[in-house]
Phi, psi and omega in degrees: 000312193312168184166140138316155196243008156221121200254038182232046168274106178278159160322148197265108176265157177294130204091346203283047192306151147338286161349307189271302156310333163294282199309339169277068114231310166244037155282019157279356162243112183267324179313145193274318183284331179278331181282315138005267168345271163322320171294328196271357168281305201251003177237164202284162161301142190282343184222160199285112156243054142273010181267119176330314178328294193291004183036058151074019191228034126318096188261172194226138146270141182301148143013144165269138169229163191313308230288292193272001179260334173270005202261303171323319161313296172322308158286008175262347187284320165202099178310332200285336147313338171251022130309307202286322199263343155272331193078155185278332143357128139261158196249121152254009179227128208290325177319308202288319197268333177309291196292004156276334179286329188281300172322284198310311181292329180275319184309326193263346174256035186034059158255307211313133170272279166218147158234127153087033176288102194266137198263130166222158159286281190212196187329309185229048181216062162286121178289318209178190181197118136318124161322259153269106128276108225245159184261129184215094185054229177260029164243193171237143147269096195268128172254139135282127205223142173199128169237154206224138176227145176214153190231126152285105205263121217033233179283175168279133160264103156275166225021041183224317135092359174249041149274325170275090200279161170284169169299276169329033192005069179246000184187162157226161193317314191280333179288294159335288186308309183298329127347281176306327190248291217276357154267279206280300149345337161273354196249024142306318162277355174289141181290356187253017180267298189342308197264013158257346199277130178280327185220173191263143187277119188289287226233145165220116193231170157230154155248127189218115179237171195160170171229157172245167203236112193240156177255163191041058173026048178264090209266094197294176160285119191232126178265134230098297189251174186290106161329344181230025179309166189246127194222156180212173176258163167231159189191171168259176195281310185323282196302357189299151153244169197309119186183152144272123176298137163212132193263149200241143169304238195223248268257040171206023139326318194266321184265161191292143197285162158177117176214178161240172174055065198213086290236104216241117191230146187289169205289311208279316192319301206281030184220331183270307188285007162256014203285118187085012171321138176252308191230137172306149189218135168270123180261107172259128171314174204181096165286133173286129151225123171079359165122027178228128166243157194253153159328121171239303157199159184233154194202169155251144194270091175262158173327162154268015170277007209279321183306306197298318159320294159330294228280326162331292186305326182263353201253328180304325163099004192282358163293139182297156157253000000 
């Protein structure tokens, strides 16, 4: 399984945004669960795993090969075998909706072992749950599967990661990674794991796809994440600059937006219907091309109080851990 994970990167030209590459490689997948889909298949990894920091536990998705972009094509011809397999459900949790999606992709490519595999003592003693567990010959993989969006909140702490806070402070990167490995990673060796597993686990990685968010459009170099991570800016509504808007919900977070019929408001609409903002809200620029809009770049629209919370919150320790 491990791999790069796109094989359509070019050299980079001025304008040459993420955003615009993905449509020239899916814009023809318009359905939102198939474009969806495709990113979390086709976009870079969020954090490196050639880098030491992570001592090898990072996993990478393989290659997109023609096989699975006409297999992706197909479903955009008819969604309903991945319709069928989400349910009629709204996801209200974007994390819950990546990962059925992900699923839905291993499950159809004969990888899938098990998802969502709960590790019990006994009845009301749950140890853990599998993520993933994928078939690698006559062994397993265990996955950790996590998406992420982070905003930087002053310089980069390196190797530490808890300037890139959630919008909700509800987390920071390293408080999150450190979770993963040093818990929910282990736990094929926890003993009530030992009599679900069918085969010996080769491996225990996460996978984290997601983007992070710099103000003034300064994007460092961080050792750990990836150099070709998918990224956007913050700002407060005072700081938008002249563009068109589109405000995109939680559950189009993820692949670069392109819709119709959809309420496309200039930098002043989009500053009076933020006005007494409370919580960061994610945005995207919007180009018409062919009567469809598309992404160009995105960001989140935070309080003009968010640093000084973030930075309260991080220096305070007050995050869970």
């Amino acid at each position: 399984m491990p791999g790069p994970t796109c094989a359509w990167r070019k050299a980079r030209t001025v304008g040459d945004t993420f955003q615009v590459r993905f449509d020239q490689r899916w814009g023809h997948l318009t359905h939102p669960r198939v474009r969806a889909l495709a990113w979390l298949l086709d976009s870079p990894d969020l954090l490196d795993p050639a880098s030491p920091h992570w001592g090898g536990r990072i996993a990478s998705l393989p290659l997109v090969t023609p096989a699975v972009a006409a297999w992706l094509g197909a479903l955009q011809d008819d969604p309903s075998p991945l319709d069928a397999a989400l349910g009629l459900k709204f996801y209200s949790r974007l994390g819950l909706y990546a990962e059925k999606l992900l699923a839905f992709y291993f499950e159809q490519h004969r990888l899938l072992a098990a998802h969502g595999l709960q590790v019990q003592v006994n009845r009301n003693d749950t140890v853990g749950e599998f993520d993933f567990l994928l078939h690698d010959g006559n062994e397993l993989l265990h996955w950790e599967f996590a998406t992420k969006f982070y905003l930087l909140e002053g310089a980069p702490d390196p190797g530490d990661f808890n300037h890139l806070i959630g919008p909700n402070l509800a987390d920071t990167l390293g408080l999150k990674m450190r979770k993963i490995l040093d818990k929910q990673l282990a736990l094929s060796r926890h003993p009530a794991a030992q009599s679900l597993l069918a085969q010996p686990v080769r491996a225990a990685q996460a996978l984290v796809k997601g983007w992070l968010f710099y103000a003034a459009g300064v994007t460092p170099a961080m050792d750990g994440i990836s150099p070709e991570h998918g990224h956007g800016f913050w700002c407060t509504p005072a700081q938008l600059p002249e563009q068109r808007y589109v405000v995109l919900p939680r559950l189009q977070w993820l692949a670069p937006f392109k819709g119709r019929d959809v309420e496309v408001l200039d930098v002043e609409a989009l500053r009076a219907q933020l006005f007494d903002l409370a919580q960061p809200v994610m945005v995207a620029t919007v180009d018409t091309i062919e009567g469809w809009e598309v992404e160009r770049t995105r960001g989140f629209v935070v309080p003009h109080d968010w640093t000084q919370q973030a930075a309260a919150r991080r220096i305070a320790g007050a995050l869970p851990a």
